[in-house]
Backbone as CSV, one residue per row, in Angstrom:
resi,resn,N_x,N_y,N_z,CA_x,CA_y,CA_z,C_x,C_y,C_z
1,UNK,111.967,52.263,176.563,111.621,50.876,176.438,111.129,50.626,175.014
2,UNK,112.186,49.852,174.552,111.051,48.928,173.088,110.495,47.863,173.530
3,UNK,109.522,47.974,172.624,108.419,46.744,172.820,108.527,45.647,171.640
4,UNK,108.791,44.246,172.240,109.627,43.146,171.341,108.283,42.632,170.866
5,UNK,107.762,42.915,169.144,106.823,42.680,168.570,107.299,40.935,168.245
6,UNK,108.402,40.713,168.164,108.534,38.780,167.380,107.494,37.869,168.157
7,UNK,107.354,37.294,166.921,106.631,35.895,167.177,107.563,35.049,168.878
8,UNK,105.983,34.671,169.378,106.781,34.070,170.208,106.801,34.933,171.762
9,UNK,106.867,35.974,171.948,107.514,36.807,172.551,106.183,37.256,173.921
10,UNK,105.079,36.310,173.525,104.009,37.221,174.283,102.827,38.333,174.725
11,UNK,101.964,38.105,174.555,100.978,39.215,174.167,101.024,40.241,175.756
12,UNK,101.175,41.353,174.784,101.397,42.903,176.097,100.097,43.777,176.310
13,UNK,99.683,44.340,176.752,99.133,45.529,176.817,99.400,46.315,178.049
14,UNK,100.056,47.577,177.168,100.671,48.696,177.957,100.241,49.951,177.460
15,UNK,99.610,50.450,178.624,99.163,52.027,178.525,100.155,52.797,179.070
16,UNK,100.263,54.123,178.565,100.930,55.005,178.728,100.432,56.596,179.043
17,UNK,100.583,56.848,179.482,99.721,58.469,179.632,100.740,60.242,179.914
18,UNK,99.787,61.009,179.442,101.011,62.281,179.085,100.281,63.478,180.075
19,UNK,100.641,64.305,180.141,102.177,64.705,179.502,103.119,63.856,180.174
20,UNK,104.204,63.613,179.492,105.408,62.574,180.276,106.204,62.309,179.887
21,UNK,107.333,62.739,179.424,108.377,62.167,178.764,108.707,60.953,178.852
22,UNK,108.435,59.902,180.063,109.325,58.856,179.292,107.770,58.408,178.718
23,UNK,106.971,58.569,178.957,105.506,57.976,177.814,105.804,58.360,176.491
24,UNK,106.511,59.604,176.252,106.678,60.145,174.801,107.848,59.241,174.577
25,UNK,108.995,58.914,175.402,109.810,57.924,174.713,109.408,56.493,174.560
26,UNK,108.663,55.999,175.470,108.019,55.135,174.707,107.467,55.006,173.298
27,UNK,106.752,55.920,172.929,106.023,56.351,172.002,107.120,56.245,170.797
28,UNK,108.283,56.972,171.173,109.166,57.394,169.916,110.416,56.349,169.766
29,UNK,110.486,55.119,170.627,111.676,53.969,170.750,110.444,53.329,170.179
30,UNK,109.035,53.042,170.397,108.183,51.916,169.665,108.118,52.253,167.919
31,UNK,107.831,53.962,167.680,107.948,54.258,166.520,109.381,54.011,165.335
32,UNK,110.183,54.045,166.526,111.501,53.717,165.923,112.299,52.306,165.753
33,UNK,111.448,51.572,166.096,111.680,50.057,166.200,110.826,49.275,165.092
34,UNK,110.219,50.135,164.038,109.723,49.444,162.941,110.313,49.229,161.622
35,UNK,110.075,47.961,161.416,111.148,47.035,160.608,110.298,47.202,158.899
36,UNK,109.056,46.896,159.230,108.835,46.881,157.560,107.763,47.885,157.324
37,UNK,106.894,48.135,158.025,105.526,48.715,157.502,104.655,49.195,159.205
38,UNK,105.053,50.603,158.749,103.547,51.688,159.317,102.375,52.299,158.856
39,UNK,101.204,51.805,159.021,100.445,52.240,158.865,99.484,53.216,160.131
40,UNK,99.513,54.432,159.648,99.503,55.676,160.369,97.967,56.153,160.041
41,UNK,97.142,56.071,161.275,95.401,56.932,161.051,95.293,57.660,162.113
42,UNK,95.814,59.013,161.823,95.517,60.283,162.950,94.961,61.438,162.539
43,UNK,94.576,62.019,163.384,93.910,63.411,163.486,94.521,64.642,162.423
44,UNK,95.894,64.542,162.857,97.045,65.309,162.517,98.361,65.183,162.950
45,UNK,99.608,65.416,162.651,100.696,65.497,162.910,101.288,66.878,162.690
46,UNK,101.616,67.239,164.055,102.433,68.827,164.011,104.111,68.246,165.363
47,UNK,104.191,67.037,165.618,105.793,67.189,166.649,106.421,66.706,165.748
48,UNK,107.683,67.374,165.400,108.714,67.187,164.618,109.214,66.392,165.158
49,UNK,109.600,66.049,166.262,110.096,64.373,166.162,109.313,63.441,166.126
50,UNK,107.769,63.399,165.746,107.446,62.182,165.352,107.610,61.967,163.958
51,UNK,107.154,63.517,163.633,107.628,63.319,161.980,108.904,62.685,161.291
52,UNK,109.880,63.278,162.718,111.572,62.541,162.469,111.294,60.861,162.580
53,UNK,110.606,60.541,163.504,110.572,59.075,163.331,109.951,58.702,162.084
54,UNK,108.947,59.181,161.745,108.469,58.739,160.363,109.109,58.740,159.043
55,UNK,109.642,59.393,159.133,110.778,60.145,158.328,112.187,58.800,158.008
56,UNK,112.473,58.888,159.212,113.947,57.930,159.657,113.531,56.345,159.323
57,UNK,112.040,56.172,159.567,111.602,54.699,159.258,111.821,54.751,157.062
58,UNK,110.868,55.394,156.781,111.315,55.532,155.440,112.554,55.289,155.069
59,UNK,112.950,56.417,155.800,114.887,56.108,155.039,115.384,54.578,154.968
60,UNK,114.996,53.775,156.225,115.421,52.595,156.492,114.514,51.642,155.576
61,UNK,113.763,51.949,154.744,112.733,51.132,153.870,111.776,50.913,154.298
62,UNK,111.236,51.432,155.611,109.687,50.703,155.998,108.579,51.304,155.152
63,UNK,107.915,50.440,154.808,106.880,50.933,154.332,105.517,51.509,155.214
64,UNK,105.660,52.923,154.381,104.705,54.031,155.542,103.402,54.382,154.670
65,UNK,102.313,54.559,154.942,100.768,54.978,154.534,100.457,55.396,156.276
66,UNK,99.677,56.332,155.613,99.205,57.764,156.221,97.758,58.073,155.750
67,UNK,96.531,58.068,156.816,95.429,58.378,157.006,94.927,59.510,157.740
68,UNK,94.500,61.034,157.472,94.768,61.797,158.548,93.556,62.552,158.237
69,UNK,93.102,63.916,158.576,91.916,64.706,158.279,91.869,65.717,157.414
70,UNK,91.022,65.614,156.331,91.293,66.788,155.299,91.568,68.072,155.446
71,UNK,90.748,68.376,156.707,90.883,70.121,157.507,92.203,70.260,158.287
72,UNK,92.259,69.727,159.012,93.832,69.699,160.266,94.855,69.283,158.891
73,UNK,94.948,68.438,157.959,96.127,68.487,156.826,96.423,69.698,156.571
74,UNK,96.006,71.006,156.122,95.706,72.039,155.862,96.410,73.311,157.015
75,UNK,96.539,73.081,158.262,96.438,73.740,159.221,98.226,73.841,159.359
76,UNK,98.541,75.008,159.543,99.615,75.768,160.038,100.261,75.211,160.620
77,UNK,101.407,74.279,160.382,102.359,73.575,161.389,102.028,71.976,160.680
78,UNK,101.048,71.847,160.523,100.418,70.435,159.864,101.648,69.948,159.038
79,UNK,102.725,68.549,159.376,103.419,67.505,158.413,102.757,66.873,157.694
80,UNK,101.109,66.374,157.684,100.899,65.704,156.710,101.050,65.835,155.480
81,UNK,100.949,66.834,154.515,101.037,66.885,153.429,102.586,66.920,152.728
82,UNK,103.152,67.455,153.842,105.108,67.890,153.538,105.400,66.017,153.610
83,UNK,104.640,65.420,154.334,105.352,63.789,154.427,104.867,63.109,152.854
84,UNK,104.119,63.597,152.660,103.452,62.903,151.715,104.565,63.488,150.156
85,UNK,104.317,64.952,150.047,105.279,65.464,149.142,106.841,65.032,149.258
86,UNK,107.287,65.371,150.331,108.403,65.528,150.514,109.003,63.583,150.283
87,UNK,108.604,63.292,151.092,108.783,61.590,151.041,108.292,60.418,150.953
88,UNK,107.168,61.226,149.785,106.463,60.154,148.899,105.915,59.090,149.654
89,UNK,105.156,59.631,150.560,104.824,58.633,151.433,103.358,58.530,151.197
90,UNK,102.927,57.367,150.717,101.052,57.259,150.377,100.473,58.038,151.148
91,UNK,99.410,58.894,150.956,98.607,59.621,152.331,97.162,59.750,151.722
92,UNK,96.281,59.373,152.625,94.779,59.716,151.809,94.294,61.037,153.234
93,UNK,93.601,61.656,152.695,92.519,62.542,153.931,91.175,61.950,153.633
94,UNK,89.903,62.026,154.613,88.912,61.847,154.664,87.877,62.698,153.580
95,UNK,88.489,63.895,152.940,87.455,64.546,151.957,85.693,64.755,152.504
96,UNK,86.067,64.925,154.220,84.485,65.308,154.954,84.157,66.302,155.731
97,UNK,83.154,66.813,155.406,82.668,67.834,157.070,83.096,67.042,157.986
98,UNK,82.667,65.574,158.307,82.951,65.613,159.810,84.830,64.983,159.949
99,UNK,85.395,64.879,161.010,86.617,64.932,161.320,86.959,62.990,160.895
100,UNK,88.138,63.164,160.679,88.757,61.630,160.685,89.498,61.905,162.026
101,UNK,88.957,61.480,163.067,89.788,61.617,164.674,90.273,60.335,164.798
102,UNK,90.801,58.960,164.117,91.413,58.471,164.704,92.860,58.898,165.211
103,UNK,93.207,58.181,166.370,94.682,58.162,166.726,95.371,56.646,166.750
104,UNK,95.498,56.572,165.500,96.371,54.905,166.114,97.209,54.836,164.648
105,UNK,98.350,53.803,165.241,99.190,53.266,164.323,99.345,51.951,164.426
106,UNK,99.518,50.922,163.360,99.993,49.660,162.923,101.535,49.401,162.598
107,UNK,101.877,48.910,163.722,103.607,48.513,162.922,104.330,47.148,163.104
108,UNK,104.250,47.246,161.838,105.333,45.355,161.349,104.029,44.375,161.281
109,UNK,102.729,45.288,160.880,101.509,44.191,161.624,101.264,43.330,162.357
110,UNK,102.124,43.929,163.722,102.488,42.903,164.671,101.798,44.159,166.038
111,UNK,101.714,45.045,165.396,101.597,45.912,167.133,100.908,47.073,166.728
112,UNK,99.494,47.389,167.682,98.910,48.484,167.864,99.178,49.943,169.132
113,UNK,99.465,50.962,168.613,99.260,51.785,169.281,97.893,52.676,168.830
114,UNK,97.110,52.986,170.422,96.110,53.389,170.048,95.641,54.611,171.426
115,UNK,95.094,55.140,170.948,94.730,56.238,172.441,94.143,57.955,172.021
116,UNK,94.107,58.427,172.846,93.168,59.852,172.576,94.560,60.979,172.167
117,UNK,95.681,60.383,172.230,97.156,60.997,172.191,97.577,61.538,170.596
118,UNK,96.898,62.650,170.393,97.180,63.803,169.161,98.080,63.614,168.884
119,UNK,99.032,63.535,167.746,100.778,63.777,167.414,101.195,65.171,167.427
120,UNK,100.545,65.620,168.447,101.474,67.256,168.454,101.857,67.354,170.045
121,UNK,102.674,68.834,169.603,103.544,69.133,170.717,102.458,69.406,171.964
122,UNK,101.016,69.870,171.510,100.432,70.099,172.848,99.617,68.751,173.851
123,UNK,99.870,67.915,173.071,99.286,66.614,173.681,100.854,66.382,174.147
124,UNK,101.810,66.102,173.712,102.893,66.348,174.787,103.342,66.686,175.950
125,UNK,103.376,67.682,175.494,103.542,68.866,177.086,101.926,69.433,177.881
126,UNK,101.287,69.316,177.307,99.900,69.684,178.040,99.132,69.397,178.483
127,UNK,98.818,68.510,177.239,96.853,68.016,177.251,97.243,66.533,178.155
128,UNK,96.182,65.854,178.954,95.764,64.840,179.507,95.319,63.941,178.742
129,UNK,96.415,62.647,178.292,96.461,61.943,177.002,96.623,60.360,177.211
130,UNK,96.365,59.363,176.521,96.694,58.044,176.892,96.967,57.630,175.914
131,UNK,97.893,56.811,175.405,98.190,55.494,174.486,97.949,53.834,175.225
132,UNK,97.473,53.171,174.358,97.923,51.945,174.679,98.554,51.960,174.042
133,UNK,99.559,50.443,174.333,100.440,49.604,173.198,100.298,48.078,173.261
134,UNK,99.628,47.334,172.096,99.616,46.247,172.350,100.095,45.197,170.876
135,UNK,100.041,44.001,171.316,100.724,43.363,170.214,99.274,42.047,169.895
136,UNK,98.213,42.583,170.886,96.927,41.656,170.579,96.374,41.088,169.141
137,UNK,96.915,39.988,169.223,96.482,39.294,167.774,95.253,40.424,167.232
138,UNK,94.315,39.747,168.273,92.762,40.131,167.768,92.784,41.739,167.912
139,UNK,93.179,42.516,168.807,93.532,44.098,168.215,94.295,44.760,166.794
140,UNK,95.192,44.042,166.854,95.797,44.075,165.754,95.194,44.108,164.193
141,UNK,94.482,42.834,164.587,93.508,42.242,163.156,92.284,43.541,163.057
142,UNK,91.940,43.816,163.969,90.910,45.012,163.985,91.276,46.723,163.458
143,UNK,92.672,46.710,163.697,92.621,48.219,163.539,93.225,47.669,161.949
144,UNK,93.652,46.871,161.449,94.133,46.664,160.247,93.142,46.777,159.213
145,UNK,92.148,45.854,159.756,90.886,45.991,159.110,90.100,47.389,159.406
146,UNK,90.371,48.328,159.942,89.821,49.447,159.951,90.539,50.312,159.170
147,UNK,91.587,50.160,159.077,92.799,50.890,158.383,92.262,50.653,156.641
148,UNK,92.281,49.687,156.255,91.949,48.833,155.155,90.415,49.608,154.594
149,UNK,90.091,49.679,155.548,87.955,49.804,155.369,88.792,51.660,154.455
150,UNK,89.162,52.524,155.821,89.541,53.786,155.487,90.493,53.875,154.359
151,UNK,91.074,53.447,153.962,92.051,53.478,152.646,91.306,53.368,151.800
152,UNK,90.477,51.913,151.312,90.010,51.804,150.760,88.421,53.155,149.777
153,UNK,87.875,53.536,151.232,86.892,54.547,151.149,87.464,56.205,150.748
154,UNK,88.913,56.419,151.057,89.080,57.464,150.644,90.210,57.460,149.924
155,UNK,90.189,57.064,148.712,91.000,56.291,147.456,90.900,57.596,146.928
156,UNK,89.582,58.059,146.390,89.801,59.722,145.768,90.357,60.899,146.456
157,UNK,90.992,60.747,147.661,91.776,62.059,148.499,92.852,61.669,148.477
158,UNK,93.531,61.300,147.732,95.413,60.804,147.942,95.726,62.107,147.831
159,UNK,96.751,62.666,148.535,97.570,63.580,148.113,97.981,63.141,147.160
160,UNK,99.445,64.342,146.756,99.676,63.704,145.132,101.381,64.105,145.656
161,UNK,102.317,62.880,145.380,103.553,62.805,145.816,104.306,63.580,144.996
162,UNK,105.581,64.021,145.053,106.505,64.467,143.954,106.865,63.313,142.638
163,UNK,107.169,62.247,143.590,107.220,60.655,142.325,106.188,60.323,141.722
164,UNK,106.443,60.016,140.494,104.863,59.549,139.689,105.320,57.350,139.926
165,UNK,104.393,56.956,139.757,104.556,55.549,139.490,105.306,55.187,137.991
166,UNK,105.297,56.550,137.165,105.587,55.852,135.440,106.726,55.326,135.782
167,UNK,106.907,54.734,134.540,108.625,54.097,135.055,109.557,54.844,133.690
């Protein structure tokens, strides 16, 4: 199931819960249905097909930024830093002892996914996990502005891409 972010269309809220495949296809038809801009604040990313969705949105031009945890970036299996190198994709880490645990994403600034649901294979197949998905104005406006607060605050942890900005 995609979830129809256009104007017009109706405010949703839909939870989803794992392990479960079609919850993970939810997850990966909503990730794959973004048109201009993801903005990504998680724990970590280790499932190669979310990375493929992230990945595949780039190719198509969306614009992607990436918020994740300085320690789990680091960790064995960890895509954050390969997304960031590899496909120049903005990424800041938190630069803290304590953890950056959000799990949520912003896409087309039209739709929140949000929930205790890790981007790895063991929140997949294992762990006892939930997403919402909603297109709530006022949710929306909130995690944006949280997104915004965190970018802003960890401006000195950018990874550092293969592309420079010079021209």
């Amino acid at each position: 199931m995609t979830y129809n972010v256009e104007a017009g269309a109706g405010v949703f809220v839909s939870p989803v819960f794992f392990p479960s495949e079609e919850s993970y296809g939810h997850l990966l038809s909503t990730l794959n249905s973004a048109k201009k801009s993801m903005d990504i604040c998680v724990f970590t990313i280790t499932d190669d097909q979310i990375t493929r969705a992230i990945t595949q949105a780039v190719e198509r031009g969306v614009k992607v930024r990436i918020i994740s945890d300085d320690d789990k970036s680091e960790d064995l299996g960890s895509d954050v830093k390969r997304l960031a190198r590899d496909y120049n994709i903005p990424t800041r880490v938190d630069g803290s002892e304590a953890h950056m645990h959000h799990k949520f994403v912003i896409i087309d600034d039209s739709l929140v996914i949000n929930g205790s649901y890790n981007w790895t294979k063991g929140a997949r197949f294992d762990n006892r996990e939930d997403l919402t998905l909603t297109n709530s104005g006022k949710a929306v406006q909130a995690f944006k502005s949280e997104f915004a607060k965190l970018w802003s605050a960890f401006e000195a942890y950018e990874i550092k891409t293969l592309k420079t900005n010079c021209p």
